[in-house]
Each structure stands twice: as C-alpha cells, then as structure tokens.
N, CA, C and O atoms as a Maestro MAE file, in Angstrom:
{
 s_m_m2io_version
 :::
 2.0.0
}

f_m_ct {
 s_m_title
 :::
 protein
 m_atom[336] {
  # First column is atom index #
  i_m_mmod_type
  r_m_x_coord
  r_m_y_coord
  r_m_z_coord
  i_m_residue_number
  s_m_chain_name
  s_m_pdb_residue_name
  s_m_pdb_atom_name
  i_m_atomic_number
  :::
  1 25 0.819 -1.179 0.000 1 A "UNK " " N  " 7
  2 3 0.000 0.000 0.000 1 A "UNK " " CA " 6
  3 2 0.867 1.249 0.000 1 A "UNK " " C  " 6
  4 15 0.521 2.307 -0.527 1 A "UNK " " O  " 8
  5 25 2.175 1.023 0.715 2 A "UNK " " N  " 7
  6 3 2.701 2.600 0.956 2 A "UNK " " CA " 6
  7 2 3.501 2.981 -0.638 2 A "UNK " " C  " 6
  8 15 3.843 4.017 -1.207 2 A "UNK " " O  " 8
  9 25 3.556 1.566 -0.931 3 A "UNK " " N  " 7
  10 3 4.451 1.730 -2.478 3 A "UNK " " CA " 6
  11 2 3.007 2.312 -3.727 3 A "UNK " " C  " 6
  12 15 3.340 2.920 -4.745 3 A "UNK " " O  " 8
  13 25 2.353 2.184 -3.604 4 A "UNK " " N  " 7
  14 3 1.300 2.880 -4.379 4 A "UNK " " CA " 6
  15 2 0.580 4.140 -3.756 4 A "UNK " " C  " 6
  16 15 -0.393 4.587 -4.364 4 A "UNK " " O  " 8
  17 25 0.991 4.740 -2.588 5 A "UNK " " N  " 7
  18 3 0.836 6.180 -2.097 5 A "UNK " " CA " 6
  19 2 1.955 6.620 -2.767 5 A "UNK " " C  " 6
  20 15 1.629 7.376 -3.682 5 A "UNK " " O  " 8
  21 25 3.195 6.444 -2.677 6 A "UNK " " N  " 7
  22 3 3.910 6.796 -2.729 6 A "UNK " " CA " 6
  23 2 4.260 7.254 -4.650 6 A "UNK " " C  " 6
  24 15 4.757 8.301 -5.065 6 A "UNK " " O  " 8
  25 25 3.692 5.801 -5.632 7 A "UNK " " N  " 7
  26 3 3.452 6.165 -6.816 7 A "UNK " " CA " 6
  27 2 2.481 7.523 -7.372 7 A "UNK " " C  " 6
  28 15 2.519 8.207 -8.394 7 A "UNK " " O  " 8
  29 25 1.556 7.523 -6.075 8 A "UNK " " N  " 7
  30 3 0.422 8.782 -6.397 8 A "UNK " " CA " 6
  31 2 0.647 9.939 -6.421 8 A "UNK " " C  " 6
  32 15 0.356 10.803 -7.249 8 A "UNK " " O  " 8
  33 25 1.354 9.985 -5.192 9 A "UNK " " N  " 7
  34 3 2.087 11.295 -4.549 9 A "UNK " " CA " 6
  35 2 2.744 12.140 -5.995 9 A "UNK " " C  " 6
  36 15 2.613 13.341 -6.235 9 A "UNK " " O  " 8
  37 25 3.497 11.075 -6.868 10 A "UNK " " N  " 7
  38 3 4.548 11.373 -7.306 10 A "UNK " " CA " 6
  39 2 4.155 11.735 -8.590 10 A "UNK " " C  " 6
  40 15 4.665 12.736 -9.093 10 A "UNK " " O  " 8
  41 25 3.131 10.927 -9.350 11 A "UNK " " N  " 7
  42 3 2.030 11.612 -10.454 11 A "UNK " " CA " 6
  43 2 1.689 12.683 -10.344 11 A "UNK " " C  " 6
  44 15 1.979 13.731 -10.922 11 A "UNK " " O  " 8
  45 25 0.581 12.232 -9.013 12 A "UNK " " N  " 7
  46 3 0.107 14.142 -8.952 12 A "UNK " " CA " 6
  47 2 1.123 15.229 -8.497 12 A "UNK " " C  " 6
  48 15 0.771 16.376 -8.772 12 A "UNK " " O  " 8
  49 25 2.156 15.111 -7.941 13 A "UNK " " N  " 7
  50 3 3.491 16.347 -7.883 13 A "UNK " " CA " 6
  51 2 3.732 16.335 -9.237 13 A "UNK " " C  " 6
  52 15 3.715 17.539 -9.490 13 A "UNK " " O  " 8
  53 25 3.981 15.665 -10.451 14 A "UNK " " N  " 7
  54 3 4.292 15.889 -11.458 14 A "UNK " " CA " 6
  55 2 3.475 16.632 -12.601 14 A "UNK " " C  " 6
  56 15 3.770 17.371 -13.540 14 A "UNK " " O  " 8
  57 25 2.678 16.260 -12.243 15 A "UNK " " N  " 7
  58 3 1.078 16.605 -12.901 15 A "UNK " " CA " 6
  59 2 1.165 18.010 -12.946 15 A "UNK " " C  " 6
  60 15 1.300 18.665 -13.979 15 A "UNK " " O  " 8
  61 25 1.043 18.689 -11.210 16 A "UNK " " N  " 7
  62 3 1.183 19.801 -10.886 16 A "UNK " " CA " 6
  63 2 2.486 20.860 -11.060 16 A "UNK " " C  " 6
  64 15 2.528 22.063 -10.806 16 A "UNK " " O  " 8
  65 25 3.454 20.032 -11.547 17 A "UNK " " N  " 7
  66 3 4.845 20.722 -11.686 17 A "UNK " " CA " 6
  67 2 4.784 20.969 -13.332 17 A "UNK " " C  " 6
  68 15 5.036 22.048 -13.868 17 A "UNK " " O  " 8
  69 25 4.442 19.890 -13.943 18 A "UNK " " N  " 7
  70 3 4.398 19.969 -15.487 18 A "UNK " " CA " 6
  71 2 3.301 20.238 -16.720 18 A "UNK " " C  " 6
  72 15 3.446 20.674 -17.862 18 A "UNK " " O  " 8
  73 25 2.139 19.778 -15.968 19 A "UNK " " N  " 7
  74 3 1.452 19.987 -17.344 19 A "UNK " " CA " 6
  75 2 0.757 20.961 -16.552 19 A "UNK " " C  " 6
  76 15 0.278 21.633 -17.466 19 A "UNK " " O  " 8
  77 25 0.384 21.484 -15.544 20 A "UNK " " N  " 7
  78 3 -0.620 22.599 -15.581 20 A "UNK " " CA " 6
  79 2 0.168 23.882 -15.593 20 A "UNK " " C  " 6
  80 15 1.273 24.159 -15.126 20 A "UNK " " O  " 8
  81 25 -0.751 24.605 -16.284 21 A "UNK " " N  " 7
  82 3 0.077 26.260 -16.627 21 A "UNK " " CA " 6
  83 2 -1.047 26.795 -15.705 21 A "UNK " " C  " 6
  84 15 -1.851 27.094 -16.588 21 A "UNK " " O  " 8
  85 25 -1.470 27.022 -14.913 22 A "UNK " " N  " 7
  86 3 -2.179 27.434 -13.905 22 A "UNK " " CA " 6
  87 2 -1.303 28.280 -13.465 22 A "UNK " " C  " 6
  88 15 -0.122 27.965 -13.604 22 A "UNK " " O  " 8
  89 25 -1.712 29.884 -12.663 23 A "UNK " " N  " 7
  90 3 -0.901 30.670 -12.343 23 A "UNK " " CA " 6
  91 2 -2.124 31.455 -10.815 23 A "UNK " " C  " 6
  92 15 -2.968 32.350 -10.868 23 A "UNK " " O  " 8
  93 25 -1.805 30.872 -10.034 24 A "UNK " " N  " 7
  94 3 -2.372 30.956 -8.919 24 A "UNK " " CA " 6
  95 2 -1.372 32.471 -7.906 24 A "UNK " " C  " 6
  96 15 -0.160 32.295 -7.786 24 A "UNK " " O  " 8
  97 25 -1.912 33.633 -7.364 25 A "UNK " " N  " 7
  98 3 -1.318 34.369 -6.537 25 A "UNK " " CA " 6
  99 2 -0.907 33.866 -4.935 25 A "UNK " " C  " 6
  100 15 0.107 34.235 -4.342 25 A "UNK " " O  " 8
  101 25 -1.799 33.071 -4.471 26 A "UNK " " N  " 7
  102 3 -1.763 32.895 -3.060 26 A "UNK " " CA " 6
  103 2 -0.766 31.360 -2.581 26 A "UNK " " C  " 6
  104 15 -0.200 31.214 -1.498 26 A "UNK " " O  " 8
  105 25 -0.783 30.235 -3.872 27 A "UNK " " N  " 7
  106 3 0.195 29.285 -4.133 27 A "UNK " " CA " 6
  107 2 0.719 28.798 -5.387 27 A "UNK " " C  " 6
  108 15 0.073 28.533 -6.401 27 A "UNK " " O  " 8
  109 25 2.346 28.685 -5.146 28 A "UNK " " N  " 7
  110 3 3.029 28.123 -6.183 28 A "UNK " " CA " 6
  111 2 2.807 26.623 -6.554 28 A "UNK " " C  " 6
  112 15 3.290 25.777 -5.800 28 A "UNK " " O  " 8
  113 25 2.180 26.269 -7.553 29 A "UNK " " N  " 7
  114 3 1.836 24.692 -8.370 29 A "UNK " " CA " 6
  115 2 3.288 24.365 -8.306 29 A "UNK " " C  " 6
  116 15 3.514 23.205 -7.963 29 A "UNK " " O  " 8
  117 25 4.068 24.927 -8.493 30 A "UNK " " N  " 7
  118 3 5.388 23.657 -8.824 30 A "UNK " " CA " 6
  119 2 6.163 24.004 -7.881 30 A "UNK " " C  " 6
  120 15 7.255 23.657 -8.329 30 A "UNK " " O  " 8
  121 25 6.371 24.500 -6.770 31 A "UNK " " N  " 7
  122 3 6.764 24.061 -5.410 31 A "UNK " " CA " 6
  123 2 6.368 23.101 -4.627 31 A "UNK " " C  " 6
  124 15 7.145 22.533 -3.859 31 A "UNK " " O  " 8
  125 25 4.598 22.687 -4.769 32 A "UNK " " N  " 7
  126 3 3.461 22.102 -4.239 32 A "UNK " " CA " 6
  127 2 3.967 20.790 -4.733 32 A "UNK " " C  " 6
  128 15 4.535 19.987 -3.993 32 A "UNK " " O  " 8
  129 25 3.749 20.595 -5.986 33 A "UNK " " N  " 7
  130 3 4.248 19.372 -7.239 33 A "UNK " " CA " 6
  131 2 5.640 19.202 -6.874 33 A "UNK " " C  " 6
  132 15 5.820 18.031 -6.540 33 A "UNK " " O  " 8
  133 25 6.682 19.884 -6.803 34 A "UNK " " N  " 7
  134 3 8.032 19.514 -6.236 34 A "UNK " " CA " 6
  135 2 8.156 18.778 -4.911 34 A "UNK " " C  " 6
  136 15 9.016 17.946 -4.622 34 A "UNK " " O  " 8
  137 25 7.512 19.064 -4.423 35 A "UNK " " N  " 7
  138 3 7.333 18.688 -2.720 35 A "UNK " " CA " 6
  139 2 6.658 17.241 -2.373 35 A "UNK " " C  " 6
  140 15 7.065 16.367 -1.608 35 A "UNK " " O  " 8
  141 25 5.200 17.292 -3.395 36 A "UNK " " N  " 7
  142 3 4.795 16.255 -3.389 36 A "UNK " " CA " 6
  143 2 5.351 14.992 -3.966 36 A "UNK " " C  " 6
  144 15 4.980 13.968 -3.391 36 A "UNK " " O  " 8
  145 25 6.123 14.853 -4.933 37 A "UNK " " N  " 7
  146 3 6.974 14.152 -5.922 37 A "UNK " " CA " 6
  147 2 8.567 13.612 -4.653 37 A "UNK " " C  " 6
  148 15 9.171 12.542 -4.585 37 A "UNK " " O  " 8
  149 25 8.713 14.678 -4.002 38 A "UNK " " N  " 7
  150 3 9.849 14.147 -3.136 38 A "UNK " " CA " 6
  151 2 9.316 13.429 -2.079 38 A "UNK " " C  " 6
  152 15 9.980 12.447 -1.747 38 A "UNK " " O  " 8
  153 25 8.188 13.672 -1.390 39 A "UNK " " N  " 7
  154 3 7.212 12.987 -0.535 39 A "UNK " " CA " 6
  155 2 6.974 11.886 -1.182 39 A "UNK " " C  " 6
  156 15 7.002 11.124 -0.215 39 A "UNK " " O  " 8
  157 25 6.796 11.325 -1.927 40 A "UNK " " N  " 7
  158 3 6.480 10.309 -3.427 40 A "UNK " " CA " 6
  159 2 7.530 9.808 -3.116 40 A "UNK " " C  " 6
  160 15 7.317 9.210 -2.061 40 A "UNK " " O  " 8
  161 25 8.422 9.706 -3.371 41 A "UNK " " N  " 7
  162 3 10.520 9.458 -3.027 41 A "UNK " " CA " 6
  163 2 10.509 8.894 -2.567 41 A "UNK " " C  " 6
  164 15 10.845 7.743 -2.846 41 A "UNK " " O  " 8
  165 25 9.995 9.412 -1.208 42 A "UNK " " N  " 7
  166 3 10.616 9.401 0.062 42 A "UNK " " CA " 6
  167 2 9.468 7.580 0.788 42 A "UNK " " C  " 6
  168 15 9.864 6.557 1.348 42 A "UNK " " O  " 8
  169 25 7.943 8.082 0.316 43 A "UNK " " N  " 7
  170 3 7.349 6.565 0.818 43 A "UNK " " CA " 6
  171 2 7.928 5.834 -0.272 43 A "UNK " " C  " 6
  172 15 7.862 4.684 0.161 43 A "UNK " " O  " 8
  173 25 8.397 5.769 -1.287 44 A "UNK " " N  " 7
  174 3 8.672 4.743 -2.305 44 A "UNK " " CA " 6
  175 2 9.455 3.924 -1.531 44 A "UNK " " C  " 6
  176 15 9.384 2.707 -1.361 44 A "UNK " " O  " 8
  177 25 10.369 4.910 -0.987 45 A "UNK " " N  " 7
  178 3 11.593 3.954 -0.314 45 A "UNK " " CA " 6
  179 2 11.311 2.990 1.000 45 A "UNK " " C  " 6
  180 15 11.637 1.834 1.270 45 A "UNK " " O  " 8
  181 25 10.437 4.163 1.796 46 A "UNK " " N  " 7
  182 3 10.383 3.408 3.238 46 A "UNK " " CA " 6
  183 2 9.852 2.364 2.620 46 A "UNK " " C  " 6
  184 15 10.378 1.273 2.838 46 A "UNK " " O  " 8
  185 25 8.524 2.446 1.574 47 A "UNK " " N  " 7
  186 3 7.813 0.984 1.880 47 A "UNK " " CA " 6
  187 2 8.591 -0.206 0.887 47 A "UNK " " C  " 6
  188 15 8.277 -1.396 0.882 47 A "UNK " " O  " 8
  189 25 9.600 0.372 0.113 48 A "UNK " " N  " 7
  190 3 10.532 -0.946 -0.244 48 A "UNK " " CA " 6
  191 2 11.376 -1.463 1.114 48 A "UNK " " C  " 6
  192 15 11.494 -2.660 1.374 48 A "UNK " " O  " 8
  193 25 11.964 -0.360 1.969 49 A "UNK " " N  " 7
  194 3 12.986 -0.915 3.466 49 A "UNK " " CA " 6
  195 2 11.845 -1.573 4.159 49 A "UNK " " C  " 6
  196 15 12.348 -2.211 5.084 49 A "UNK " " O  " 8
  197 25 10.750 -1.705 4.162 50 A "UNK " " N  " 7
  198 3 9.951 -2.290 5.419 50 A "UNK " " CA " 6
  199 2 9.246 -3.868 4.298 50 A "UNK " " C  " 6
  200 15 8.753 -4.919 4.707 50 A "UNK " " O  " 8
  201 25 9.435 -3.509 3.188 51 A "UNK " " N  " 7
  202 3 9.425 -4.998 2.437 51 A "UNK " " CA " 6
  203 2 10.238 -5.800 2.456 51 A "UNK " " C  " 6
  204 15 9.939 -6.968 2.211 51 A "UNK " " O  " 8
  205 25 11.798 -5.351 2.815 52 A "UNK " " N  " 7
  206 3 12.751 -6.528 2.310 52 A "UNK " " CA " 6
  207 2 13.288 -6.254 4.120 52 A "UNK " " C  " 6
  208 15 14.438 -6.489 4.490 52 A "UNK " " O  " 8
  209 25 12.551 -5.903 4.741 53 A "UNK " " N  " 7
  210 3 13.256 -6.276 5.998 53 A "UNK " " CA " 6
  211 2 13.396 -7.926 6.193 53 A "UNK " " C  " 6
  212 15 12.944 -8.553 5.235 53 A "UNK " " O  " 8
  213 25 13.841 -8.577 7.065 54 A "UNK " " N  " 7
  214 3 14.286 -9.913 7.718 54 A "UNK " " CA " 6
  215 2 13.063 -10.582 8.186 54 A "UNK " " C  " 6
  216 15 12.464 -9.841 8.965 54 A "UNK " " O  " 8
  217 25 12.585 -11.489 8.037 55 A "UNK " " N  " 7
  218 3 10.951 -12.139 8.387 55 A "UNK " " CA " 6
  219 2 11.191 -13.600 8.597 55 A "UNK " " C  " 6
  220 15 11.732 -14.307 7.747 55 A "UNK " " O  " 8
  221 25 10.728 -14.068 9.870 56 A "UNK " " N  " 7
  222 3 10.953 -15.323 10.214 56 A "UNK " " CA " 6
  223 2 9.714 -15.899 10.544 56 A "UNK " " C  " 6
  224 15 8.726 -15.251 10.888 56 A "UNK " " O  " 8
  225 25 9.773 -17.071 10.440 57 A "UNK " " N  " 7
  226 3 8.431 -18.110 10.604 57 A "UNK " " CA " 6
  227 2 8.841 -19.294 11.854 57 A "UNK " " C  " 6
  228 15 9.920 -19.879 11.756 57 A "UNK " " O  " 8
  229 25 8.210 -19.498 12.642 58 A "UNK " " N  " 7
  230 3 8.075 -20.421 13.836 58 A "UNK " " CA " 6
  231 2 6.978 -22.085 13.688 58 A "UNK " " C  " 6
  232 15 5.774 -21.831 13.642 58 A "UNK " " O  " 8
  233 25 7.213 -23.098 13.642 59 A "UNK " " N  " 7
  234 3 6.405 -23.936 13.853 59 A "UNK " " CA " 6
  235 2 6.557 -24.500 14.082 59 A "UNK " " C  " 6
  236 15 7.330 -25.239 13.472 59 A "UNK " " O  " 8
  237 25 5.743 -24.991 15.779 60 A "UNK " " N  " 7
  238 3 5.827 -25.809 16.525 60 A "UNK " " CA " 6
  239 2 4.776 -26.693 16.708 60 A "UNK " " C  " 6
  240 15 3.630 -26.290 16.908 60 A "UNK " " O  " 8
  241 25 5.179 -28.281 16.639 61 A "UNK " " N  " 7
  242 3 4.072 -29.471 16.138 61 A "UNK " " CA " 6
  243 2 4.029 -29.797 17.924 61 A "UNK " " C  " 6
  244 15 5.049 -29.453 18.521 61 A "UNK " " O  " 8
  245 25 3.234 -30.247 18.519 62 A "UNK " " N  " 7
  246 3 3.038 -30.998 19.648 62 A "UNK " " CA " 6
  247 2 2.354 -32.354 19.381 62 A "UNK " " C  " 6
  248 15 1.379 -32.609 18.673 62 A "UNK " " O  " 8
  249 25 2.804 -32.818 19.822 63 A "UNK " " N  " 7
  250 3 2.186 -34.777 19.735 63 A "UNK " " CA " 6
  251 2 2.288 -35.510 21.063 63 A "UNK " " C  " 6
  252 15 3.327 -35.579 21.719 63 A "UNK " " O  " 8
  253 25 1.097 -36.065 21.412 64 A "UNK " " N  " 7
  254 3 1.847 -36.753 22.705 64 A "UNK " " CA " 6
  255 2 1.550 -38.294 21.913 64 A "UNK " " C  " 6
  256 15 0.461 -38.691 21.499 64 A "UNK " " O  " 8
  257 25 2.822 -38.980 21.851 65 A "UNK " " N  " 7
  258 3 3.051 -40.400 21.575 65 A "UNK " " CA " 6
  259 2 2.197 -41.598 22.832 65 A "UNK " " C  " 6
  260 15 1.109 -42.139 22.633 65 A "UNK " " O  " 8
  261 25 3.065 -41.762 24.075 66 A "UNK " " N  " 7
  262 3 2.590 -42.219 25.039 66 A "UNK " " CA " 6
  263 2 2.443 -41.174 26.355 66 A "UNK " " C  " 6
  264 15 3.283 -40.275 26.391 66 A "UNK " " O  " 8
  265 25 1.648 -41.207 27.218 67 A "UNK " " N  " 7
  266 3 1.369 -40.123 28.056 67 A "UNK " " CA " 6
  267 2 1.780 -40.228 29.083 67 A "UNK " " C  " 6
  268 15 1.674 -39.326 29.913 67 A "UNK " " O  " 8
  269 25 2.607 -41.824 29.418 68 A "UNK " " N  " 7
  270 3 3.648 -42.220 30.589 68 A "UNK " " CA " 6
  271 2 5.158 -41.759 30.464 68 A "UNK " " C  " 6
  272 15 5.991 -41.607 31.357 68 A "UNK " " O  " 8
  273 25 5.296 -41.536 28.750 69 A "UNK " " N  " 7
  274 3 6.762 -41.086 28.528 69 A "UNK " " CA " 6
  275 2 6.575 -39.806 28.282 69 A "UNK " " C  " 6
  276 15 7.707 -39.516 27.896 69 A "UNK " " O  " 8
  277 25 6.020 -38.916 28.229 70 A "UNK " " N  " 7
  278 3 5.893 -37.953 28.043 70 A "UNK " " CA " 6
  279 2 5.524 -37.194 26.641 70 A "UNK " " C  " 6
  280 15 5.225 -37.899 25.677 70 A "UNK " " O  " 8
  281 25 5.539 -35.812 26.510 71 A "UNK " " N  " 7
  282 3 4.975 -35.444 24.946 71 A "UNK " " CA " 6
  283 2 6.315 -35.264 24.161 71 A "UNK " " C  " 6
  284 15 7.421 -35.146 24.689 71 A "UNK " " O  " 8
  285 25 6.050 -35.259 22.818 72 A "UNK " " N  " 7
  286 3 7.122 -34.981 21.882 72 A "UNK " " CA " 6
  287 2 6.790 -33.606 21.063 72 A "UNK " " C  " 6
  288 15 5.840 -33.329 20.330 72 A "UNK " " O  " 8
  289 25 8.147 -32.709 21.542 73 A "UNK " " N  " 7
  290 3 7.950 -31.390 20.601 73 A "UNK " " CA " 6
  291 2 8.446 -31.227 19.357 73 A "UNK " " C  " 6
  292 15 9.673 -31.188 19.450 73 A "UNK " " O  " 8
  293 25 8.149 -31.132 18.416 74 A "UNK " " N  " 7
  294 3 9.427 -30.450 17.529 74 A "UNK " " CA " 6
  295 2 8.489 -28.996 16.929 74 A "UNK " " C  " 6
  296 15 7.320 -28.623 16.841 74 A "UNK " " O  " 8
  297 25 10.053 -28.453 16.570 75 A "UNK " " N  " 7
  298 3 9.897 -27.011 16.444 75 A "UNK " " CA " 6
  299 2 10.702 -26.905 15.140 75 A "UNK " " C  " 6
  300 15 11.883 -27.254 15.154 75 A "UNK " " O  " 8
  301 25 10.294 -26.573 14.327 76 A "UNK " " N  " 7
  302 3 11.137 -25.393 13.275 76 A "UNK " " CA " 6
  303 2 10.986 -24.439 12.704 76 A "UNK " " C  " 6
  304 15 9.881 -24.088 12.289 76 A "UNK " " O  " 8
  305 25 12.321 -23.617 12.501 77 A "UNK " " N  " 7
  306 3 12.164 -22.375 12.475 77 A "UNK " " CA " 6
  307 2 12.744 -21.841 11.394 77 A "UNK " " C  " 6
  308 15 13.973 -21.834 11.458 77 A "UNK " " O  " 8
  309 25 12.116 -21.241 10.096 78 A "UNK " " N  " 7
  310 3 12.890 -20.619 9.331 78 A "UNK " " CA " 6
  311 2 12.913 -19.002 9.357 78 A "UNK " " C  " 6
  312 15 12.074 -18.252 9.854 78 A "UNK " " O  " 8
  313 25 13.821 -18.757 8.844 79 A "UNK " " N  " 7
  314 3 14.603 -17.368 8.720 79 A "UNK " " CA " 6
  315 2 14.751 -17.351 7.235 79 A "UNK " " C  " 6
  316 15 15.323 -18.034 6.386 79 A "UNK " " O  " 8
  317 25 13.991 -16.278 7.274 80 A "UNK " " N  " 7
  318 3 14.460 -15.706 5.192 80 A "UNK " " CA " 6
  319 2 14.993 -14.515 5.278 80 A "UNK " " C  " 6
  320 15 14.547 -13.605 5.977 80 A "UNK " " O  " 8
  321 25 16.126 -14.453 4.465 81 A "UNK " " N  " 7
  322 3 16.815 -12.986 4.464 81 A "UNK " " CA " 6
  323 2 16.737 -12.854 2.906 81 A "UNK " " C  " 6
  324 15 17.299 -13.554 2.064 81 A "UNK " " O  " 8
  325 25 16.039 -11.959 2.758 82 A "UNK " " N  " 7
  326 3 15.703 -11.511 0.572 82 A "UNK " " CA " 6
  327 2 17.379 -11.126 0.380 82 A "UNK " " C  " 6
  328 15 17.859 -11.179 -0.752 82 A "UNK " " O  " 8
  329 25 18.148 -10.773 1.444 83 A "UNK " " N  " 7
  330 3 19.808 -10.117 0.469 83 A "UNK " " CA " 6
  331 2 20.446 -11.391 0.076 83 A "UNK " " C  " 6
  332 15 21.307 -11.596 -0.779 83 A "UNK " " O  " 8
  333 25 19.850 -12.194 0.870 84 A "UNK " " N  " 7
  334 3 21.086 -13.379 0.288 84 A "UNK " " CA " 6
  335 2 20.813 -14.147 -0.368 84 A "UNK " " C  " 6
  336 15 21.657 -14.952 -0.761 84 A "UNK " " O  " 8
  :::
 }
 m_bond[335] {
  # First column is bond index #
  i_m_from
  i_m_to
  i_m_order
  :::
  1 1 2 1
  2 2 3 1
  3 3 4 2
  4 3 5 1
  5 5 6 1
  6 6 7 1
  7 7 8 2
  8 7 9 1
  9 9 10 1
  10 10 11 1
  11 11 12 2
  12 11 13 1
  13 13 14 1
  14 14 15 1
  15 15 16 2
  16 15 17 1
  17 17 18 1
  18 18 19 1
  19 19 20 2
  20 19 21 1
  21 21 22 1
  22 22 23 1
  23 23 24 2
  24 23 25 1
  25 25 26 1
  26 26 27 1
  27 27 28 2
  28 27 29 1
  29 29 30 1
  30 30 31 1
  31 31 32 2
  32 31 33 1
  33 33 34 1
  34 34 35 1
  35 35 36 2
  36 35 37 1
  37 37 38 1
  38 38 39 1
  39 39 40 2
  40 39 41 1
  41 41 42 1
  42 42 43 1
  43 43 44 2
  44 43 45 1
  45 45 46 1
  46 46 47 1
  47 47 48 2
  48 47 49 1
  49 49 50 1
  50 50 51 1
  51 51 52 2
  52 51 53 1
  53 53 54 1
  54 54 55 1
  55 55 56 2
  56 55 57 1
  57 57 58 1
  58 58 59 1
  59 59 60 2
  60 59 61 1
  61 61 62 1
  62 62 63 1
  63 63 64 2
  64 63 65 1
  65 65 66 1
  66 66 67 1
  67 67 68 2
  68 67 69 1
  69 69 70 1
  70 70 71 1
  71 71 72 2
  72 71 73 1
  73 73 74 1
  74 74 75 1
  75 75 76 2
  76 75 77 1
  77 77 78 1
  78 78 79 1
  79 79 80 2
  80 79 81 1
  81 81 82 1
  82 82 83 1
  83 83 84 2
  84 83 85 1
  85 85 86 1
  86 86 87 1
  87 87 88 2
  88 87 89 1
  89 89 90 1
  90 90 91 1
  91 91 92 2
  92 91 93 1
  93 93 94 1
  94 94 95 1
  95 95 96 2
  96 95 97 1
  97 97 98 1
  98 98 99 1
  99 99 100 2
  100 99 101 1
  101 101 102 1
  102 102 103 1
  103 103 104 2
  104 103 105 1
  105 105 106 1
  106 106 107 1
  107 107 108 2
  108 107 109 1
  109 109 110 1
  110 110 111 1
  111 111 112 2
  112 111 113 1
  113 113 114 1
  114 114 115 1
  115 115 116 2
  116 115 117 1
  117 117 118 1
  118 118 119 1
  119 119 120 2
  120 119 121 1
  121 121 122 1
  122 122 123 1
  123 123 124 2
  124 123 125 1
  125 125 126 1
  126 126 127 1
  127 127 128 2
  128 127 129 1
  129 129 130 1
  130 130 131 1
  131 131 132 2
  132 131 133 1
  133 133 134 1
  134 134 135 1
  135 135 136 2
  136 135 137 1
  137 137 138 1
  138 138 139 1
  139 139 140 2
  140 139 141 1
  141 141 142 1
  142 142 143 1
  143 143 144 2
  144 143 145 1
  145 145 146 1
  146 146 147 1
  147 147 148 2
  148 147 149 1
  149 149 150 1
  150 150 151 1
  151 151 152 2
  152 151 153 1
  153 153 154 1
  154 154 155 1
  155 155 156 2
  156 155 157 1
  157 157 158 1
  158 158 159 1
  159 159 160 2
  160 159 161 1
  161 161 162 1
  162 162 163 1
  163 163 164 2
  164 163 165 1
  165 165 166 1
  166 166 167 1
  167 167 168 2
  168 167 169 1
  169 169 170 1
  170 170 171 1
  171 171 172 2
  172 171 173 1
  173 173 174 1
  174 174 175 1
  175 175 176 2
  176 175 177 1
  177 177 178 1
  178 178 179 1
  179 179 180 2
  180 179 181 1
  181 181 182 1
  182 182 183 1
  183 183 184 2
  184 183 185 1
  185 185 186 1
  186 186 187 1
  187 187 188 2
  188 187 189 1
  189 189 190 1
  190 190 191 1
  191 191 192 2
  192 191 193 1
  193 193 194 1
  194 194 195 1
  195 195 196 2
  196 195 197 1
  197 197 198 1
  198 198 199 1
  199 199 200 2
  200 199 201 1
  201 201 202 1
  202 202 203 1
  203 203 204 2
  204 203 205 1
  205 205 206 1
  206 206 207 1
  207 207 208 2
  208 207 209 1
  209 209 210 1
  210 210 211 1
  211 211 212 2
  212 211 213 1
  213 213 214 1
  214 214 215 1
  215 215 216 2
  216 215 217 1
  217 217 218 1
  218 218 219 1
  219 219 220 2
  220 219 221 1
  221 221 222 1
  222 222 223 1
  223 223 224 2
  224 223 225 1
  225 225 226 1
  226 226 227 1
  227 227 228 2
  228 227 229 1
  229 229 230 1
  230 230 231 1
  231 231 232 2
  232 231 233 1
  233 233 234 1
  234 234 235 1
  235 235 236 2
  236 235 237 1
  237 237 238 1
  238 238 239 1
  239 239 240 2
  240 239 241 1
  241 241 242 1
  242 242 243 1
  243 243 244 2
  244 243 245 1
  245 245 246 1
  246 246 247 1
  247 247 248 2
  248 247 249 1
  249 249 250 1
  250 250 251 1
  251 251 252 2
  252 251 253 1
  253 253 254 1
  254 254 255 1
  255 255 256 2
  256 255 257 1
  257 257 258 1
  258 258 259 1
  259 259 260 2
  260 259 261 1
  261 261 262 1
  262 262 263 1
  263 263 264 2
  264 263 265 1
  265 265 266 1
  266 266 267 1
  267 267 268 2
  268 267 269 1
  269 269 270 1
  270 270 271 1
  271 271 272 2
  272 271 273 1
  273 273 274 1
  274 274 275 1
  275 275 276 2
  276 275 277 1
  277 277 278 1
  278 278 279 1
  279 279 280 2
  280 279 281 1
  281 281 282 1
  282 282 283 1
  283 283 284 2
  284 283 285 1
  285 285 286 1
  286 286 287 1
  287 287 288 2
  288 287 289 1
  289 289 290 1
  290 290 291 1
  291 291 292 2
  292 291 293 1
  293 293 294 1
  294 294 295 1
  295 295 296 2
  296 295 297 1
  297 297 298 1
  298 298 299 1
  299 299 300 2
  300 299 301 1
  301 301 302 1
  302 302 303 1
  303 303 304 2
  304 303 305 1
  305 305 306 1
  306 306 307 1
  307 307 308 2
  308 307 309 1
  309 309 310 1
  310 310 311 1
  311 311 312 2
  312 311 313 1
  313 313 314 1
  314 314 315 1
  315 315 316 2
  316 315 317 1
  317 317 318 1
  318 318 319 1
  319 319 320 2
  320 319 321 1
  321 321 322 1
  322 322 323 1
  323 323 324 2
  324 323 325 1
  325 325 326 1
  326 326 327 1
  327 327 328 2
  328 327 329 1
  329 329 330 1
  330 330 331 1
  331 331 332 2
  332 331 333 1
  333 333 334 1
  334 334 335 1
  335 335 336 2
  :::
 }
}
C-alpha cells in the first residue's frame, strides 16, 4: 500500500509541476508538485525498506506419543533474508 501512495504522490506532484500552466497568486503549483513528488521518493523507499526487511516463521508441532513417557515437541524455524 505505501508503495502505491507513494506512486500517487509522485504523479500528482508531477502533474502539478508539469502539465498545468495554472498561475495561482496565493500558491506556487510547482513548489506544491516539487514537494509532493519528493514525498512520493521518500514513501517509495520506506515501503521498499519495510518490504525486504528480515521475516521469520516459527512452527511448533506438539504430539503426545505415550502419556507415561511424556509429549514430543518439535519445532522449526525458518529465517528468510531476501539479500542473500
């Protein structure tokens, strides 16, 4: 989601920087459009760093075999790292 705010942001800053000839007294369009387009940038990135962060998975099976010897755990655990 933040990677498609971040695509929007960056349209409409462009939109507003380039194709409108609009000449407004009280605000500048392509300061507005400049600003928004770097805001655009700026979520592009966070929400790629919070995609390829480090994400691990846990799963743990419980079974009890006999209930005089006690239960049997197993656990495994993977770890995905996207750099490597």
């Amino acid at each position: 989601m933040s990677i498609g705010l971040g695509i929007f942001l960056f349209v409409v800053g462009a939109i507003l920087t380039f194709a409108l000839n609009v000449s407004l007294d009280w605000i500048d369009l392509d300061l507005v459009g400049y600003l928004l387009m770097g805001a655009g940038v700026v979520v592009v990135i966070i929400g790629l760093i919070l995609l390829m962060r480090r994400r691990s998975a846990v799963s743990t099976t419980r079974s009890a075999v006999d209930p005089a010897s006690g239960e049997r755990v197993t656990q495994q655990r993977t770890d995905r790292d996207p750099l490597v």
